[in-house]
C-alpha positions in Angstrom: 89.7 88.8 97.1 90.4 85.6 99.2 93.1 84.6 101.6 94.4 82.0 103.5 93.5 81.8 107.2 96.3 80.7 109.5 96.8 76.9 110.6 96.3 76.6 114.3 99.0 74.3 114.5 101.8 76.4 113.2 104.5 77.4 115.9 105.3 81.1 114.4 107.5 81.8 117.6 109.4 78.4 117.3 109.7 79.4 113.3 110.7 83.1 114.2 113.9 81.6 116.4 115.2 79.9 113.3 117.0 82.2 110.2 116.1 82.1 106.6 119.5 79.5 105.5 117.9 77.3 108.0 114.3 77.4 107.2 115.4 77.5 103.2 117.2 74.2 104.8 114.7 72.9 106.1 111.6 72.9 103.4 114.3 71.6 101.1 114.8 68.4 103.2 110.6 68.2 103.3 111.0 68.2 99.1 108.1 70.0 98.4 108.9 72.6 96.3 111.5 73.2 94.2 115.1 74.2 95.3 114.8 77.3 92.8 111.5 78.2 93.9 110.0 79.7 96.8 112.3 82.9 97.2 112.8 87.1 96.2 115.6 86.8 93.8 118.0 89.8 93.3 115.3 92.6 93.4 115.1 94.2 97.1 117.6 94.5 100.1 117.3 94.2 103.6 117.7 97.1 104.7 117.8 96.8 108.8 120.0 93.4 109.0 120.5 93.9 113.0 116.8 93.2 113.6 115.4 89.9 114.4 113.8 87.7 111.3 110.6 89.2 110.3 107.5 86.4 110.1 104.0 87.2 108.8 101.3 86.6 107.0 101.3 88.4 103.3 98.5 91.6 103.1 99.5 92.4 99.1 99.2 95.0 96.7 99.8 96.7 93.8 100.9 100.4 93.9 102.3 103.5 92.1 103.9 106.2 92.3 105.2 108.3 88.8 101.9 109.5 88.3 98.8 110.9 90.6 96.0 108.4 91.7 92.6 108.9 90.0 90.7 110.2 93.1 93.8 112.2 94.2 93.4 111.0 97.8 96.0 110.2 100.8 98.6 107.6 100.0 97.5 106.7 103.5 93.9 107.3 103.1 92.8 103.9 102.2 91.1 102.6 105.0 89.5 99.8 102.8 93.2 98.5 102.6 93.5 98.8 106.6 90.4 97.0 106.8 91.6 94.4 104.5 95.1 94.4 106.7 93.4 94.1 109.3 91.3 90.9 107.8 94.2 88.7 108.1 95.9 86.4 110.8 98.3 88.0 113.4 101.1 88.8 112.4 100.8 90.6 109.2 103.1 91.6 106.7 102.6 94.3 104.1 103.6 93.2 100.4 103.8 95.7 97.9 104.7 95.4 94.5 105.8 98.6 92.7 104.5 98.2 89.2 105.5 101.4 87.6 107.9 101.1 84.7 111.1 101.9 87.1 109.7 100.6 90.2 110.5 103.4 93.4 110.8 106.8 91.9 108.7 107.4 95.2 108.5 105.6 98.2 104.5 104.4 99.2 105.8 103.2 102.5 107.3 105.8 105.1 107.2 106.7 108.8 103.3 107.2 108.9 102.3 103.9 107.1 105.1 101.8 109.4 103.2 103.6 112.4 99.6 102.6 111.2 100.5 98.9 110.2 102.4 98.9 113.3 99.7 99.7 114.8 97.5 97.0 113.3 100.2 94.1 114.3 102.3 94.2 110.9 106.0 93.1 111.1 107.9 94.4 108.3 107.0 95.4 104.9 108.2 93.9 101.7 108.6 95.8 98.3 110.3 95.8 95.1 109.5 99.8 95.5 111.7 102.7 97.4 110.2 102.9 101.4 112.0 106.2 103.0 112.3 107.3 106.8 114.5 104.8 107.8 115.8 105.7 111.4 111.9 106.5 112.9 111.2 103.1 111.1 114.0 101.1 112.4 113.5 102.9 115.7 110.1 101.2 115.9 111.8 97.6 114.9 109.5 97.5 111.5 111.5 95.4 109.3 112.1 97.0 105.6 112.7 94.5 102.5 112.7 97.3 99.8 114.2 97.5 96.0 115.4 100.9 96.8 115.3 104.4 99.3 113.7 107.5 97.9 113.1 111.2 99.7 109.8 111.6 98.6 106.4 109.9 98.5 105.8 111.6 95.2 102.4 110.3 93.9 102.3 106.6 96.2 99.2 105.1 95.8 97.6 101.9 95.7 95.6 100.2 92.5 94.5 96.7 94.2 95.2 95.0 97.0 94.3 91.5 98.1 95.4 89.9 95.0 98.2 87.6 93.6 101.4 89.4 93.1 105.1 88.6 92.0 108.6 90.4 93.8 111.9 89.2 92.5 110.4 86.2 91.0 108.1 85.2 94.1 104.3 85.0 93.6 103.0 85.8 96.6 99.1 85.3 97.6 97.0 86.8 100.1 97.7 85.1 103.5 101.1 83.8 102.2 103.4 83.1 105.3 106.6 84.9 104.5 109.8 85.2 106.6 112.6 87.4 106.0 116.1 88.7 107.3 119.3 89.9 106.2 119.3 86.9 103.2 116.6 87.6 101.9 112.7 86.6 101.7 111.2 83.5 101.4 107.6 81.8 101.4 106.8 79.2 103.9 104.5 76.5 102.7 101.7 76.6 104.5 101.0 72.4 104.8 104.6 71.7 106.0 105.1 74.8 108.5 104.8 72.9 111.6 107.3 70.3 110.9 109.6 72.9 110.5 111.6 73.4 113.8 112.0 69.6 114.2 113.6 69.1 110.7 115.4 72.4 111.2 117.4 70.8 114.7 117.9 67.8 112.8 119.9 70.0 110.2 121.4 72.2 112.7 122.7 69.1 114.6 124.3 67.3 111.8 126.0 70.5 110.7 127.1 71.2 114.3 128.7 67.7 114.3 130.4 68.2 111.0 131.7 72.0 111.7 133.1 70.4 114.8 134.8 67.5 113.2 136.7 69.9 110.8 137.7 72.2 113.3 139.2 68.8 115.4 142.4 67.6 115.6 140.3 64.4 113.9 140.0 65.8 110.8 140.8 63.8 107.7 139.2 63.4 104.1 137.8 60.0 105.0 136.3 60.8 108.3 134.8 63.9 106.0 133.9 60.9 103.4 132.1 59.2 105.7 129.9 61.6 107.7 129.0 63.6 104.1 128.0 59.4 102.9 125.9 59.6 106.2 124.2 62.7 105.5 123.8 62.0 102.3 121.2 59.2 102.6 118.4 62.0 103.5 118.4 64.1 100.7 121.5 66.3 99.3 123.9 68.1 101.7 121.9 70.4 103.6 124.8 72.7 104.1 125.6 72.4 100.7 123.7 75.3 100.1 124.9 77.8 102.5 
């Protein structure tokens, strides 16, 4: 079991004041991935879109819950899994990939896990699983990412943890630096993190000029011609892929 240690020069509380769109944005203007990479596709909702975007690093694991754990103890009562959550740079995220057959019959993360990985400076928790307990959660500003919301824990419990997993399409490793709101959950690569925010006013400043040009009495196809020429000599349109 390995993971990534954090970069001292990434800025997570400049990154944290930018949304997904725009960070998405911005690592496609960086070309280092992709543009059909990086991202949970399709597979889990947000499911409290009023809170601020969640940004962590990734503690993973595998779990179940159709059928009892072989030592029969506490969904909760892991503590080599808080130690290993506790192993990782500040601020964490809990990953959890629901590998059952039908992924969520029960729900691994509730009121009691958000309160311990609270508690041990997680985030949010992302899952292709059911989590349950949602107003004590969202009272607590834990952000949910979940495939589904189930009553009951029924037999939660985790197989691994610390290794490489896969949500929606995403393979997500140890020490992964995800972000996620109300579109979704993406990866962050860790060697272009830091130029981020700078790319990410660029964009926000070209689009500003354009949305402003088409809501002016200015507006015509040619001025649009030209400024979309202009942007184009970066990379593709950036807002393009609103």
């Amino acid at each position: 079991m390995t993971h990534q240690n954090a970069p001292a020069a990434i800025d997570l509380q400049k990154l944290s004041a930018l949304d997904t769109c725009t960070v998405s944005n911005a690592i496609e203007r960086l070309n280092v991935r992709l543009r059909n990479e990086g991202f949970v596709s399709g597979s889990l909702d947000c499911r409290f879109p009023d809170l601020a975007p969640m940004l962590g690093y990734a503690a993973t694991a595998r779990i179940r819950t159709a059928s009892p754990p072989i030592t029969h103890r506490c969904y909760y009562d892991r503590m080599d899994w808080w130690n290993y959550v506790a192993s990782l740079p500040e601020p964490r995220v809990m990953v959890l990939q629901d590998v059952d057959p039908k992924p969520g019959l029960g729900a691994f993360v509730g009121e009691i896990h958000a309160g311990i990985g609270r508690a041990l400076k997680c985030v949010g928790c992302v899952t292709n699983g059911a989590v349950r307990d949602l107003p004590a959660i969202h009272a607590m500003g834990f952000s949910l990412f979940a495939g589904s919301v189930a009553v009951s824990h029924a037999y939660a419990h985790i197989i691994e943890f610390g290794e490489p997993i896969e949500i929606g399409g995403l393979k997500i490793r140890s020490g992964d630096l995800l972000q996620g709101d109300r579109h979704g959950v993406l990866s962050i690569p860790l060697t272009i993190a830091d130029q981020i925010p700078k790319e990410a006013e660029k964009i926000l400043e070209e689009e500003r000029e354009l949305l402003t040009f088409c809501a002016s009495s200015h507006f015509s196809i040619r001025g649009l011609s030209e400024r979309i020429t202009k942007s184009s000599a970066h990379c593709d349109l950036p807002w393009s892929h609103r």
